[in-house]
C-alpha positions as semicolon CSV with decimal commas, in nm:
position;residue;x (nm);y (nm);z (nm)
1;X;0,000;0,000;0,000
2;X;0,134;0,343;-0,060
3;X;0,040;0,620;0,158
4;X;0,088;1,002;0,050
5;X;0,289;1,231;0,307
6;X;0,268;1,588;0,301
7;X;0,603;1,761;0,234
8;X;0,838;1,730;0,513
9;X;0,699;1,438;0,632
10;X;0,882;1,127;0,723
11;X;0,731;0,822;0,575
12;X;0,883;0,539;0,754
13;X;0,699;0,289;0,965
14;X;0,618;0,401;1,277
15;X;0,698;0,167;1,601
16;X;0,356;0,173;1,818
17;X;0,455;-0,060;2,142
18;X;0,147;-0,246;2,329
19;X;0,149;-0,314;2,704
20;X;0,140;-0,721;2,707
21;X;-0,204;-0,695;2,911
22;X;-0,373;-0,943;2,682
23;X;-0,227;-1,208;2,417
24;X;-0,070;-1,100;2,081
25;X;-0,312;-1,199;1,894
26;X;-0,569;-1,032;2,071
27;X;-0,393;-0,671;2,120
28;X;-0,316;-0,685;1,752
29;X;-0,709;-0,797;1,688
30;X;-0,819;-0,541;1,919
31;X;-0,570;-0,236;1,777
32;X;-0,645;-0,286;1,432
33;X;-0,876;-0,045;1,408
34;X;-0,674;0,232;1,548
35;X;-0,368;0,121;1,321
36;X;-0,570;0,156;1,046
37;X;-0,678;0,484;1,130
38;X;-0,359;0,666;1,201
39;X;-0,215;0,499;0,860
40;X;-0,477;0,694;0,697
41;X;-0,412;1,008;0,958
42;X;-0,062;1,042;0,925
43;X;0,040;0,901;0,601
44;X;0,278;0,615;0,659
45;X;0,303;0,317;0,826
46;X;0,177;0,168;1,171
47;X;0,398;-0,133;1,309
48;X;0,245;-0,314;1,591
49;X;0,440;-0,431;1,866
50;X;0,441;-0,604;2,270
51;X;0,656;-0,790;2,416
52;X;0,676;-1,122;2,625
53;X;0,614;-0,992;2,986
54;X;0,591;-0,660;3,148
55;X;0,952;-0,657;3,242
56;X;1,099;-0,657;2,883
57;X;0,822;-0,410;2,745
58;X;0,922;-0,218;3,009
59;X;1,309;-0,216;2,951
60;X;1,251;-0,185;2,542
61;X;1,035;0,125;2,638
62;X;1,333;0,260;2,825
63;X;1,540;0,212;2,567
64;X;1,404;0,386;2,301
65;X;1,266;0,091;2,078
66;X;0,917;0,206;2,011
67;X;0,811;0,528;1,828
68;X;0,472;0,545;2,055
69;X;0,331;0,360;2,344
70;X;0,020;0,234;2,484
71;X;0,134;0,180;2,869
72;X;0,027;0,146;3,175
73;X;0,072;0,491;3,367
74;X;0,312;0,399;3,625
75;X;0,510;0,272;3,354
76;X;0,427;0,604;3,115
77;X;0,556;0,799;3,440
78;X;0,877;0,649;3,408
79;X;0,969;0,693;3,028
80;X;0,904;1,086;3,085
81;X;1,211;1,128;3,033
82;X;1,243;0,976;2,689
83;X;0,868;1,054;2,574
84;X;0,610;1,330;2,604
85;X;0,304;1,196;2,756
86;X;0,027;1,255;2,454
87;X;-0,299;1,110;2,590
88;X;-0,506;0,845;2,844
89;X;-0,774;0,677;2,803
90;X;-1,093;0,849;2,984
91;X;-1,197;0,601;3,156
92;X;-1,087;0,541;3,553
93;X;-0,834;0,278;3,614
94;X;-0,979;0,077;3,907
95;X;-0,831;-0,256;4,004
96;X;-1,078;-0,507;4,138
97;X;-1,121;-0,908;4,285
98;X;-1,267;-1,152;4,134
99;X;-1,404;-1,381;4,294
100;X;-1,595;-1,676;4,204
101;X;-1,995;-1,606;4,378
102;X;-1,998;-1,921;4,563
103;X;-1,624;-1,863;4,728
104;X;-1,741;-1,682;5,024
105;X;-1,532;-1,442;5,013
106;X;-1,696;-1,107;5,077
107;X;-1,444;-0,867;5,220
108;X;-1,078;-0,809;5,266
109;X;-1,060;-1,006;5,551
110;X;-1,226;-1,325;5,328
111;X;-0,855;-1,320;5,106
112;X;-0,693;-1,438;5,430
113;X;-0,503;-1,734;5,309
114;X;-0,611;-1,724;4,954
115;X;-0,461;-1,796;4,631
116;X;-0,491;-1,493;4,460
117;X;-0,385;-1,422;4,071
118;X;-0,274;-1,145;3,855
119;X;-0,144;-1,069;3,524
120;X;0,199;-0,942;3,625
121;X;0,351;-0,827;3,931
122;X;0,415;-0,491;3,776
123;X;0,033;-0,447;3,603
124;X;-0,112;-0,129;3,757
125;X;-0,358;-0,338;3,911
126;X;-0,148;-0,560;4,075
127;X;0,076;-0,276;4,189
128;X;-0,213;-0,091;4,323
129;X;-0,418;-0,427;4,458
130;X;-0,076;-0,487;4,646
131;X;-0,041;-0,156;4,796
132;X;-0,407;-0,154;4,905
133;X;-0,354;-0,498;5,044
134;X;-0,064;-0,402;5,188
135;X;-0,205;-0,014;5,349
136;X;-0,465;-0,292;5,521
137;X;-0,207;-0,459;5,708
138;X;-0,196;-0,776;5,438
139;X;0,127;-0,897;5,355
140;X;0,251;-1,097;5,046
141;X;0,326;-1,458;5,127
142;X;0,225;-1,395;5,515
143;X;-0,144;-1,352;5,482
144;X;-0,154;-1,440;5,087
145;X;-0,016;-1,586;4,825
146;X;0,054;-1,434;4,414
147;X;-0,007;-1,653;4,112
148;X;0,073;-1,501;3,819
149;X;-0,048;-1,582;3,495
150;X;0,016;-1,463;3,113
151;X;-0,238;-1,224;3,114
152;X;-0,563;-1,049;3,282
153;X;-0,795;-1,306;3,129
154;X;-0,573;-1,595;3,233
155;X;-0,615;-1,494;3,570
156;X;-0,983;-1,421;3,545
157;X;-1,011;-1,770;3,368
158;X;-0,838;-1,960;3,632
159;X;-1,072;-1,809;3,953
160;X;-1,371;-1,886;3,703
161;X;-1,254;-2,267;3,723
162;X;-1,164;-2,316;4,060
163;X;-0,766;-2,283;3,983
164;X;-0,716;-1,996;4,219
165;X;-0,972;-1,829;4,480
166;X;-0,916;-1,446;4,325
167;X;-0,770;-1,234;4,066
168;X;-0,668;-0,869;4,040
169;X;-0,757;-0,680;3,754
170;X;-0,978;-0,393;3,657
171;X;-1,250;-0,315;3,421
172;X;-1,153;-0,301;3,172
173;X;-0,967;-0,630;3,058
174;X;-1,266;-0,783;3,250
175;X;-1,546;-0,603;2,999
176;X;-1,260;-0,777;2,739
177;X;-1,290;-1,146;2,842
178;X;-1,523;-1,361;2,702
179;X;-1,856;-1,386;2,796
180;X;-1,897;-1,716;2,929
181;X;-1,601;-1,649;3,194
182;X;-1,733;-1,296;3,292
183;X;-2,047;-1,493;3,379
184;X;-1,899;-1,695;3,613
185;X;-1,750;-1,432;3,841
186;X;-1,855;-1,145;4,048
187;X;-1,643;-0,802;4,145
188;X;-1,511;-0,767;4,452
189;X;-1,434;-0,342;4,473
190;X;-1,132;-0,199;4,629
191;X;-1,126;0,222;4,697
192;X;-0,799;0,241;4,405
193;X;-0,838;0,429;4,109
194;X;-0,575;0,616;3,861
195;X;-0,521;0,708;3,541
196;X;-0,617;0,481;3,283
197;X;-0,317;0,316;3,033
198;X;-0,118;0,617;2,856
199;X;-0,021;0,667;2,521
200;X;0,360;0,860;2,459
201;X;0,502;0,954;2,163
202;X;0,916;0,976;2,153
203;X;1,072;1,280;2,147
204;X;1,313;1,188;1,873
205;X;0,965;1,256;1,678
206;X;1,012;1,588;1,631
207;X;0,752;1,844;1,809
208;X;0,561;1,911;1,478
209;X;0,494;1,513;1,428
210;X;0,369;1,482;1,784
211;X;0,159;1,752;1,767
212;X;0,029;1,592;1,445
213;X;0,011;1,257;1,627
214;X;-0,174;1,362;1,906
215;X;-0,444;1,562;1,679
216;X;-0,505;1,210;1,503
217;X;-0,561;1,059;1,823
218;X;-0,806;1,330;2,001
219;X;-1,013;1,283;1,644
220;X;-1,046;0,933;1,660
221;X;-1,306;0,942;1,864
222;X;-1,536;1,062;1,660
223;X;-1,513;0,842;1,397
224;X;-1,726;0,516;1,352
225;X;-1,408;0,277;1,383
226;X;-1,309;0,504;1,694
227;X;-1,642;0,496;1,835
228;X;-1,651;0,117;1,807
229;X;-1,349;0,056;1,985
230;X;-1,372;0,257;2,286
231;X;-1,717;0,097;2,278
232;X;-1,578;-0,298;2,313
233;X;-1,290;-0,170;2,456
234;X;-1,428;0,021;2,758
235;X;-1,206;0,278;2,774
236;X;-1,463;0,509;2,631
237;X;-1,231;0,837;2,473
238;X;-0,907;1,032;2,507
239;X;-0,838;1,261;2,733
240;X;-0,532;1,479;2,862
241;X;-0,275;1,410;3,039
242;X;-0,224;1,660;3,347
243;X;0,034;1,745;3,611
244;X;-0,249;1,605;3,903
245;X;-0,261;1,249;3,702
246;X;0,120;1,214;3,691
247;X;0,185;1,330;4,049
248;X;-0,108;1,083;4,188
249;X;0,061;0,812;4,030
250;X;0,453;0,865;4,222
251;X;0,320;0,611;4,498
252;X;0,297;0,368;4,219
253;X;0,579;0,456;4,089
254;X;0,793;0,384;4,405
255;X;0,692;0,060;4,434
256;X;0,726;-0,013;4,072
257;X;1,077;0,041;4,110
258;X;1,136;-0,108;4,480
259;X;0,992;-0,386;4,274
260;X;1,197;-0,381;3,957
261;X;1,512;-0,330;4,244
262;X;1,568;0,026;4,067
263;X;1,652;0,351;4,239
264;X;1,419;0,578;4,368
């Protein structure tokens, strides 16, 4: 396909990185739509890629390897330095249990002893599920144990079958899973929320192409294909960034790097 660039205008691919939070197939399935779009927007090429596991997005965000991100916000915090913070998602990040609705468990102190299950210890809702946990006087390993598993729905899928007694994850990748395992599970609500996933553009960019990057994205809501996918998606639009939703996340942050064994 050959895509006409104004003058000026670089036309080589561009690198868009995905947060692993679901399988490849399924971000890629799921993205489509906006790839398409901002091929049309911009004029040349959208690559798609994730990684493995959190930790190796995380370090090939660092280094530089993507053009633009879609990333959790703790993790969108900490490539600042590298990438200008473009937009979030407008919907409220808030991680949640699941529990299966004939486990019993009914509050906090109902995880006691419980296998409990998460996408990744560095997801932002196991980060903040943790640090709620933990702010309740719940310890890791002492009054619970982690499971992790390959991705949100994994986790989801194994309380739904009996594998584990709870999962953390939020909304969102919940509203994603398939029906027939978001039937068999109820929400169990914790008092978190932040800033939904972010997406960056590098600086190496150029400010003119992130300014026209970030104008695609604020119009992509009002087309049909954008309207469709914040529909399924749940994340419902764009919206800024702003100084409060980076400063609420530094608690996140800390951990994330106490976690990762990185300096604070």
């Amino acid at each position: 396909m050959q895509y006409a660039t104004a003058e000026g205008v670089e036309s080589r691919p561009l690198r868009l990185g995905i947060m692993p939070f679901n399988s490849t197939l399924a971000l890629f399935k799921t993205h489509q739509p906006l790839r398409q779009y901002l091929q049309n927007e911009l004029g040349r090429p959208i690559e798609l890629f994730t990684a493995a596991d959190y930790f190796t997005f995380l370090n090939s965000s660092l280094a530089g390897e993507y053009d633009l991100l879609i990333t959790g916000p703790h993790f969108g915090v900490m490539c600042l330095q590298s990438y200008e913070a473009m937009v979030r998602y407008k919907a409220v990040l808030q991680p949640v249990f699941v529990v299966r609705p004939n486990s019993g468990i009914r509050s906090l102190d109902d995880l006691r002893g419980k296998r409990i299950g998460l996408s990744s210890r560095l997801s932002i809702s196991s980060i903040g599920g943790v640090k709620w946990l933990l702010d309740h006087g719940m310890q890791m390993g002492r009054d619970y144990q982690l499971f992790e598993r390959a991705t949100h729905g994994a986790a989801v899928a194994a309380v739904a079958v009996g594998e584990l007694d709870a999962a953390l994850t939020t909304h969102t990748p919940l509203h994603q899973v398939p029906e027939d395992v978001r039937a068999k599970v109820s929400i169990l609500p914790i008092d978190v929320s932040v800033p939904h996933l972010m997406t960056l553009g590098h600086h190496r960019l150029g400010k003119a192409e992130l300014k026209r990057i970030r104008s695609a994205l604020l119009k992509f809501g009002s087309t049909a294909p954008g309207q469709a996918f914040f529909r399924d998606t749940g994340y419902e639009n764009y919206a800024a960034i702003t100084p409060e939703d980076i400063e609420s996340l530094a608690p996140y942050v800390t951990l994330t790097k106490a976690l990762l064994g990185h300096p604070t």
